[in-house]
N, C-alpha and C positions, 0 to 999 in steps of 0.2 A: 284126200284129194278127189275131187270128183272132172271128168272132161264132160259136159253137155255139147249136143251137137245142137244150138240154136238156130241153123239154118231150117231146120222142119220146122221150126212156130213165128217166122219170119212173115208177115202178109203187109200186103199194103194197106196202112187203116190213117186216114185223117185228122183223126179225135185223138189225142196221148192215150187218154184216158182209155181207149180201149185194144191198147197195145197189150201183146200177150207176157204175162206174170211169169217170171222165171222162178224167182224165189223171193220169202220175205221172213220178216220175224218182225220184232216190240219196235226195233227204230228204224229199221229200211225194207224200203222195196226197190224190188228192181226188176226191169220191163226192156225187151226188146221190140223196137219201133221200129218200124219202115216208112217214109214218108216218099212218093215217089212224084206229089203236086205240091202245089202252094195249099196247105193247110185254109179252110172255106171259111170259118169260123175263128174266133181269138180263144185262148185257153185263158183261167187262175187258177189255181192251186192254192187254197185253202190248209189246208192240214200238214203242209209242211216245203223246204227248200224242194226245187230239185237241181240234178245233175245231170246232163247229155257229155255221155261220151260221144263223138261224132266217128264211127267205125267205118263208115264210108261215105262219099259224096260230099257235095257244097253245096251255099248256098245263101241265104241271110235271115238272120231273127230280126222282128220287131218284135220292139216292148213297148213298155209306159219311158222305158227311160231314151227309146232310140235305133236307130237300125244301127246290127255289127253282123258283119260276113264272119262265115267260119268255112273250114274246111276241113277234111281227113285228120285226124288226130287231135283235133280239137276239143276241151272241154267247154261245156257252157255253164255255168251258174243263174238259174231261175231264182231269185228271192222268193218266200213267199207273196202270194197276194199280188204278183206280178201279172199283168195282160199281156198276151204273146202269143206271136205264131212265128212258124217258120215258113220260107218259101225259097224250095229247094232248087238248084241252078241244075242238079243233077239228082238221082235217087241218094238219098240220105238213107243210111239204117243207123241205127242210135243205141248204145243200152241208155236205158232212162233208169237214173236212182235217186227215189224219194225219200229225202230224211221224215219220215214221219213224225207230227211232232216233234221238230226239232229243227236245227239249223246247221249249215256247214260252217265250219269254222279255219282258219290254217290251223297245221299245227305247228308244236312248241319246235323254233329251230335249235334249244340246247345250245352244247358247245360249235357246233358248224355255222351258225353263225350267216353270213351271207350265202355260204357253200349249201344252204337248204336243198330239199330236193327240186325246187324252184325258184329263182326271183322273182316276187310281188311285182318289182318295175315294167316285165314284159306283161302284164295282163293290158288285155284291152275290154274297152268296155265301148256299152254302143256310145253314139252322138244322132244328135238329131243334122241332118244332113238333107241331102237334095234327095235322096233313095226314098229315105222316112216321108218326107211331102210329098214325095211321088206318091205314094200309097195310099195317103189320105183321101180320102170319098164319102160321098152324102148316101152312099147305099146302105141298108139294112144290114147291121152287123150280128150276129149273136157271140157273146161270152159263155165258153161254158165253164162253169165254178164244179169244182168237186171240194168236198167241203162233209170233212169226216165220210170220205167213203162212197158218199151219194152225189151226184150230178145234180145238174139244177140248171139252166138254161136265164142267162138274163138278155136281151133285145133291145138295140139301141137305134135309131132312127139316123146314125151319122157314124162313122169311125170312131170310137172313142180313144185311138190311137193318137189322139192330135194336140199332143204336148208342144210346145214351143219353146220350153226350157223348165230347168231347176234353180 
């Protein structure tokens, strides 16, 4: 067993990507994040799922699929290859965990059966909504991609956030 005190590698940083490294191996990392604005830029994630534990504050994601508000205790599930940002209603700190190479899956509920550690039926997922077209704007966006480890910046002339459905 180990106790890490994470509050000393805690800072305010915009970009996930450059949230500070707790620990990693072959199939996860995991990062604690502070976000304490509206994130400037959209994120993807190339190389693998990720996971927001939401350890403090609120606030709301947009993605490709939609805005969904979260709060204190909440997890998030980032698909790979997702566009997103967060824009926090309060300071968010977050552990972030990236399956690298890989994807999150449930697991197997065995004999318990409904009794899981969760029911499937409470998950929420975003919707495109009035929040989501609020957001939408013809200003200069940047995407930043990481993509095997390395950053990459792509530059869009409009939101590219501006789905209207699935």
């Amino acid at each position: 067993p180990r106790a890490l005190d994470l509050n000393k590698l805690v800072t305010d940083k915009r970009n996930p990507w450059m949230a500070e490294k707790v620990m990693q191996n072959a199939h996860v990392q995991m990062h604690i994040w502070r976000l304490e604005a509206p994130m400037t830029e959209l994120a993807r994630n190339s190389d693998g799922d990720l996971l927001l534990f939401v350890h403090q504050g609120s606030g709301a994601l947009f993605c490709d699929y939609g805005h969904l508000d979260y709060v204190e205790g909440d997890y998030i599930v980032i698909p790979r290859g997702t566009m997103w940002r967060l824009a926090p209603a309060e300071p968010t700190m977050s552990l972030m965990i990236e399956a690298t190479n890989e994807h999150f899956t449930l697991p197997e509920k065995g004999l318990v059966g409904r009794h899981a550690i969760f029911d499937p039926a409470m998950l929420d997922t975003p919707t495109i909504d009035a929040d989501f077209r609020a957001q939408q704007d013809e200003r200069t966006w940047k995407v930043s991609v990481k993509r095997r480890g390395q950053l990459s910046t792509v530059t869009f002339p409009f939101n590219p956030l501006d789905a209207v459905g699935w």
